[in-house]
C-alpha positions as a Python dict, from the first residue, in 0.01 Angstrom:
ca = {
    (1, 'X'): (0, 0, 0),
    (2, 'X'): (-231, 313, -11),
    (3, 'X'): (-139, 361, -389),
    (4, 'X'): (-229, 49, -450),
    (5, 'X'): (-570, 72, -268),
    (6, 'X'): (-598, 399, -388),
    (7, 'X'): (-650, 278, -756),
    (8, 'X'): (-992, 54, -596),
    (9, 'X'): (-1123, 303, -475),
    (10, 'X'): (-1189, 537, -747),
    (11, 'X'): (-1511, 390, -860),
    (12, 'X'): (-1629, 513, -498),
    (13, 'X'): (-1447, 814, -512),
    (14, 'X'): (-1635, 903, -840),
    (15, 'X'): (-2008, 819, -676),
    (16, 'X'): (-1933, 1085, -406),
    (17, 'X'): (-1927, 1338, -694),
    (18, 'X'): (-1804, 1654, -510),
    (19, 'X'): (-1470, 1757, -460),
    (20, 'X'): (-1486, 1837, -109),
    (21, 'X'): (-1661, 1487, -14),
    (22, 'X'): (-1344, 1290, -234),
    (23, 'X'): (-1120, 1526, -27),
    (24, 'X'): (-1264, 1392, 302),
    (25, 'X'): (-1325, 1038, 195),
    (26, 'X'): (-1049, 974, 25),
    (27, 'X'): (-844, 1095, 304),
    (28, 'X'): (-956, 856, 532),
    (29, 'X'): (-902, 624, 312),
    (30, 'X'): (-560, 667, 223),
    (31, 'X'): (-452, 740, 630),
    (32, 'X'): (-638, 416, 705),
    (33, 'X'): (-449, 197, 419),
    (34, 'X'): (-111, 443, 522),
    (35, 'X'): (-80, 314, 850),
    (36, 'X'): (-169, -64, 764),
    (37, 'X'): (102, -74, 492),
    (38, 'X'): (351, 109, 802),
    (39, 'X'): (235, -161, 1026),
    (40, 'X'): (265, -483, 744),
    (41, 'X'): (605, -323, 642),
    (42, 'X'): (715, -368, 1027),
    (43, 'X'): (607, -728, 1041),
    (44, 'X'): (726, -818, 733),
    (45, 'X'): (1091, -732, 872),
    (46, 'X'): (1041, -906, 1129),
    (47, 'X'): (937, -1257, 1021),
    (48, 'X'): (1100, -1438, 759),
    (49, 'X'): (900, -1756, 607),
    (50, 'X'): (970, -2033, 391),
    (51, 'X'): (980, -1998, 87),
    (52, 'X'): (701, -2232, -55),
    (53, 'X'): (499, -2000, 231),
    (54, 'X'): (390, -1840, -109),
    (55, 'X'): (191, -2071, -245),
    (56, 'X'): (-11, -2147, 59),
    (57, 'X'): (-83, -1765, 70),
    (58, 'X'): (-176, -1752, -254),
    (59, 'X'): (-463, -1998, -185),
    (60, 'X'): (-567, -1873, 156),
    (61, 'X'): (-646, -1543, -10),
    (62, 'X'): (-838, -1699, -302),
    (63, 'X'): (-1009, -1959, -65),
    (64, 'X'): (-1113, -1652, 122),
    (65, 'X'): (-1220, -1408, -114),
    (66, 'X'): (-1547, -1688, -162),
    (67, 'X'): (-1599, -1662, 238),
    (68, 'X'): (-1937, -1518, 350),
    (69, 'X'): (-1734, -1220, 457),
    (70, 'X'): (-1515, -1095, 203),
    (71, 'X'): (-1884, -1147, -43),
    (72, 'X'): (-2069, -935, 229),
    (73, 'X'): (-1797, -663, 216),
    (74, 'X'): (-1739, -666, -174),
    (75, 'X'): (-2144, -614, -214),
    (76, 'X'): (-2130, -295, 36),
    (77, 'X'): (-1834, -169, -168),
    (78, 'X'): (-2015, -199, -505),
    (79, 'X'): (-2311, -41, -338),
    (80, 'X'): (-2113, 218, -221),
    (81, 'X'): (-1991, 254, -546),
    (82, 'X'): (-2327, 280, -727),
    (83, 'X'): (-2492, 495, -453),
    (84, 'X'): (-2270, 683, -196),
    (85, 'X'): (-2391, 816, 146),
    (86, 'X'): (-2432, 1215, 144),
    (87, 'X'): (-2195, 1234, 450),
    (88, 'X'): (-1823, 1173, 378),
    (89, 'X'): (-1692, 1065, 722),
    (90, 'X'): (-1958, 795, 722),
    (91, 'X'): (-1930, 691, 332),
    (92, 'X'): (-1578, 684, 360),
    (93, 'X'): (-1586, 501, 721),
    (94, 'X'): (-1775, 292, 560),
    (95, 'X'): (-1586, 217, 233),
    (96, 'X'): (-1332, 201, 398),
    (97, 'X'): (-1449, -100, 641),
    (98, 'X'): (-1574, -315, 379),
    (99, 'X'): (-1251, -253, 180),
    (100, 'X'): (-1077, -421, 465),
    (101, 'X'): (-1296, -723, 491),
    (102, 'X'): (-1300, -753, 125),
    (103, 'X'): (-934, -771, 60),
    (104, 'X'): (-800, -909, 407),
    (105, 'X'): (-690, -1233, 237),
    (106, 'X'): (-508, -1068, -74),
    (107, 'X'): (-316, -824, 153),
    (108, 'X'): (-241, -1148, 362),
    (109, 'X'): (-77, -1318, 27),
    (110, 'X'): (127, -975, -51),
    (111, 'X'): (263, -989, 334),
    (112, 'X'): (419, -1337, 247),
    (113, 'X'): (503, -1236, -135),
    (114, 'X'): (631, -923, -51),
    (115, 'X'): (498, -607, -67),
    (116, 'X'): (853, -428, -208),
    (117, 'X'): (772, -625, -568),
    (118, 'X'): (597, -403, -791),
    (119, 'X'): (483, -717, -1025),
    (120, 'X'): (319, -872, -675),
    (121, 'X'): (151, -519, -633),
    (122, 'X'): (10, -475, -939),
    (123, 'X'): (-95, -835, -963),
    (124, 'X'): (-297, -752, -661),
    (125, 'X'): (-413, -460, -728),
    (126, 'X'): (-575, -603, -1055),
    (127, 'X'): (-709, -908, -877),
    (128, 'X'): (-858, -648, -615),
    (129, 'X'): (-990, -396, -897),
    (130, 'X'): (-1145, -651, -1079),
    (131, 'X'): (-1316, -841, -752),
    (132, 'X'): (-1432, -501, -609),
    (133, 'X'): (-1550, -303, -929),
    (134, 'X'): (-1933, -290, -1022),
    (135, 'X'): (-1991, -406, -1343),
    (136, 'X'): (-2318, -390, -1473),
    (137, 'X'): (-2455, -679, -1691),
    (138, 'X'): (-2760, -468, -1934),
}
């Protein structure tokens, strides 16, 4: 799951600019997004669902993706992306946060789906990519 994470968050990664900020910020990242895949990889082992489970997942995490929530956090990330704090422990606290919030529904869906499918992971790590990254309408 960090891998997969990993890939959204190098638009931020890039704002921070300096090596040694990426190197702190991106290591709280990844440890964060580590120990929630170790934690989602012990529940998913231990609860076994129905199959047509899937497609109900599927639409919680789109249904929630439009909450006032997961908008809220997806705006911090972008700002975050555009304009990082100078302290790494706090921009990457931060990121890290709204990353959460912002993608709490899709990593919901890949629970149920299965997080040992690489099509399901990089499915959701393009859905995530493209919901998180800045782009820039000129």
């Amino acid at each position: 799951m960090a891998a997969m994470m990993l890939v959204t968050a190098v638009p931020f990664l890039v704002a921070l600019r300096r090596p040694g900020q990426i190197a702190v910020a991106g290591a709280i990242y990844i440890a964060t997004w580590a120990l929630i895949g170790a934690g989602a990889s012990f529940a998913m082992g231990s609860v076994m669902l129905p199959s047509h489970a899937a497609a109900g997942a599927v639409l919680v995490a789109g249904i929630y993706l439009l909450t006032p929530w997961a908008r809220h956090a997806r705006a911090r990330c972008q700002l975050l992306c555009r304009q990082a704090s100078a302290d790494p422990v706090r921009a990457g606290l931060s990121y890290t946060c709204n990353c959460l919030l912002c993608s709490a529904g899709v990593m919901a869906a890949l629970m149920v789906l299965g997080m040992t499918n690489l099509a399901v992971l990089a499915a959701a790590t393009a859905v995530l990519l493209l919901y998180k990254v800045p782009f820039s309408v000129a």
